[in-house]
C-alpha positions in Angstrom: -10.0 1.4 29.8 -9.7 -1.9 28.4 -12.0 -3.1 25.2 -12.3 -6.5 24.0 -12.2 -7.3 20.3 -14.8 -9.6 19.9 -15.3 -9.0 15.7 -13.7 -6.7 13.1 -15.2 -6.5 10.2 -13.3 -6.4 6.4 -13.7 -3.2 5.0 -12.7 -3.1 0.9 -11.3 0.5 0.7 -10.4 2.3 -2.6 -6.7 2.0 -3.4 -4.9 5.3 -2.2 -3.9 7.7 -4.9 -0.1 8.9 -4.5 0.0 12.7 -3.9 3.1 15.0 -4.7 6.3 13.9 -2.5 4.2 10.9 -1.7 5.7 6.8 -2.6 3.2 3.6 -2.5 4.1 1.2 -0.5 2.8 -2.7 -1.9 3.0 -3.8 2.0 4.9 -7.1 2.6 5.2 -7.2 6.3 3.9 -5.1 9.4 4.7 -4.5 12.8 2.4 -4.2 16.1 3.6 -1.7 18.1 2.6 -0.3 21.5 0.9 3.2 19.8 -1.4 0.6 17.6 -2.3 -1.2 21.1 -2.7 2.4 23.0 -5.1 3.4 19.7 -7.0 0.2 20.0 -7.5 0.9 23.7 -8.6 4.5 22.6 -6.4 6.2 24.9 -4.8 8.0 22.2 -5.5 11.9 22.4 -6.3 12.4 18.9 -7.9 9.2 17.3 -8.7 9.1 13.4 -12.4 8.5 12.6 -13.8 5.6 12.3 -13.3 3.2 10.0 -9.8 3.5 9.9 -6.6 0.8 9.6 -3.8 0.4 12.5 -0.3 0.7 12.0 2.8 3.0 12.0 5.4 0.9 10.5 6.1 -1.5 7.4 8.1 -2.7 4.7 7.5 -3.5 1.0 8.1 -2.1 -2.4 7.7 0.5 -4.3 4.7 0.6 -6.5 4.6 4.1 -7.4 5.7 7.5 -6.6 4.3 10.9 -6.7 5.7 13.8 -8.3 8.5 15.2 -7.0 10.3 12.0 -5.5 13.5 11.1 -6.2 15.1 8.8 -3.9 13.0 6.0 -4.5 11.6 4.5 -7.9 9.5 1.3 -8.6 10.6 -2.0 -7.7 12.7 -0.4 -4.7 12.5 -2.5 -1.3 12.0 -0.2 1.6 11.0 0.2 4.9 8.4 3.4 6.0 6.5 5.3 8.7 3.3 6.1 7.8 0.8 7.7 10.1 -1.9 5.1 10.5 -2.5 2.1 7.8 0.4 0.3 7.5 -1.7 -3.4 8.1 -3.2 -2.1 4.8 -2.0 -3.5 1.4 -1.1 -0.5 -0.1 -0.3 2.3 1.9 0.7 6.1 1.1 3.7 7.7 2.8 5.7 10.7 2.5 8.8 10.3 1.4 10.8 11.8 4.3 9.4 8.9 6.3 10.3 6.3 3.6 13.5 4.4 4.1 15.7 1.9 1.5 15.8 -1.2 2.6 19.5 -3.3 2.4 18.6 -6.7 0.5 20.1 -8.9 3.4 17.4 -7.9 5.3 13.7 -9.4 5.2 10.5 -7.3 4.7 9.5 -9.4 8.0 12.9 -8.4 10.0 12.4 -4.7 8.5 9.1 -4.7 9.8 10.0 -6.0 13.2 13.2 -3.6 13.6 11.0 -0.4 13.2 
């Protein structure tokens, strides 16, 4: 099936709250990636609802983490893997899927290498 985006409409969301084991991600670059095309498409076997935000990879810094982390703290520059809503702002990932991210690399080159 193929679907044409004609419009998308902004949607202001509530900023997510960080949950135990959890870091927030202040997102500084995104990748497009051939799951967020095959979700668009909606041949994906287990689509979110609707409204929901693409993307499954990112980089940016830390703005807060939930209890329980300890490999990354505010301020740090890092790369992550969240399931869904990575073109957001601030996104919400658990830290197993949260990455540091070496300062000769760019949030956009980060984003791109995912």
């Amino acid at each position: 099936r193929f679907r044409l985006l004609q419009h998308f409409d902004r949607l202001e969301a509530a900023e997510p709250t960080v949950a135990e084991g959890e870091v927030l991600i202040r997102v500084r670059a995104c990748g497009l990636n051939f799951q967020d095309l095959m979700v668009r498409q909606g041949v994906i076997d287990s689509l979110p609802k609707t409204p929901f935000i693409l993307g499954f990879e990112c980089a940016g810094e830390v703005e807060q983490v939930g209890e329980g982390v300890e490999k990354f703290k505010v301020g740090d520059r890092v790369v992550a893997l969240p399931e869904y809503r990575a073109w957001a702002e601030l996104v919400t990932v658990p830290q197993q899927f949260v990455y540091p991210l070496p300062d000769d690399l760019s949030f956009l080159d980060a984003a791109a290498l995912t």
